[in-house]
Structures are given as structure tokens and as C-alpha cells.
N, C-alpha and C positions, 0 to 999 in steps of 0.2 A: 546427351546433354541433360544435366539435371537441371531443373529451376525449382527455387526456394518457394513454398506457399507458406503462406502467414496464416496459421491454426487460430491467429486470435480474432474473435469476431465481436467480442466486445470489450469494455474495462468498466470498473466500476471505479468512481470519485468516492474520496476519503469522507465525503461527509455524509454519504450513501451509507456507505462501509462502518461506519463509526454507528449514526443510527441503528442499521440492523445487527452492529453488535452490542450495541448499547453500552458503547464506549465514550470518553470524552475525548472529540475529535482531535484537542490540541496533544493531548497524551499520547493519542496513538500515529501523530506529528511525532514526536519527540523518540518513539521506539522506531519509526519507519525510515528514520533518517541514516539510519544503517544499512536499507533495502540495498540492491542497486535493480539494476532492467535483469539482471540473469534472475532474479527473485519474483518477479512479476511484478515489478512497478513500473511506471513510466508515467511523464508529466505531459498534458494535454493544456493545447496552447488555443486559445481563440482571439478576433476583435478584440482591441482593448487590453486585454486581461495580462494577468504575471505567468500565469497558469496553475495547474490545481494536479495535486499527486491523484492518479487514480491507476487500480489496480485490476491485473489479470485474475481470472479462478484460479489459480497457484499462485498469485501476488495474494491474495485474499490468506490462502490456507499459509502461506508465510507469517502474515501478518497475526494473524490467529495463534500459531505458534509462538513469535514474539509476545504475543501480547499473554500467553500462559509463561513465558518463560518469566519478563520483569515484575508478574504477579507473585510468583514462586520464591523470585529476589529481589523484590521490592529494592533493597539500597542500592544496586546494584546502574539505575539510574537516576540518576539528578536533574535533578528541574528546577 
């Protein structure tokens, strides 16, 4: 019998994420909307709230990837 263990022990929120890349959080909004969860994203839900994208250490190095990618090709995204 195998059973599934979840390697992920934590995420990091987009506005974490944006901060220590010194990113503009709505921007890297607008590249990560392409993520899906096999990329290391996934949205975390609380009281109240809509919830808030936050990412896996390989949802991170995804995003960092993205985020050299639409620097490289700027027209490439529209805002």
C-alpha cells in the first residue's frame, strides 16, 4: 500500500514573494495568472477572506522564471 505524503511544508503569499523580489505585487499578479498548482501555486483560504495566491519553493523558482521571461519580452504582456 502506498500512501501519498505532502513534501510541502510551507507557501509563501504573493506579497511576501513580491517584497523579497522586489517586485510590483500587482505585476507579478498579472504573470502568475498563468501558474496552475502543478507550477507551485496554490490559493489559501481563511475567515472572511477571497484568498491570496501563495506559492511553493518551486512555485517561487517558477515565478522568478516568469518574471525573467516577460522582462526579456516585455510586449509580450499587456496590462
Amino acid at each position: 500500500m502506498t500512501t501519498h505524503v505532502n513534501k510541502v511544508h510551507h507557501v509563501t503569499t504573493i506579497t511576501q514573494v513580491a517584497t523579497d523580489l522586489g517586485e510590483d505585487e500587482d505585476w507579478l499578479r498579472d504573470i502568475a495568472i498563468e501558474m496552475e498548482i502543478e507550477d507551485g501555486v496554490i490559493w489559501v483560504y481563511g475567515l472572511g477572506e477571497d484568498g491570496v495566491k501563495a506559492f511553493t519553493d518551486i512555485g517561487i523558482e517558477s515565478l522568478i522564471e516568469l518574471v525573467r521571461f516577460y522582462k526579456e519580452n516585455p510586449g509580450l504582456l499587456r496590462r
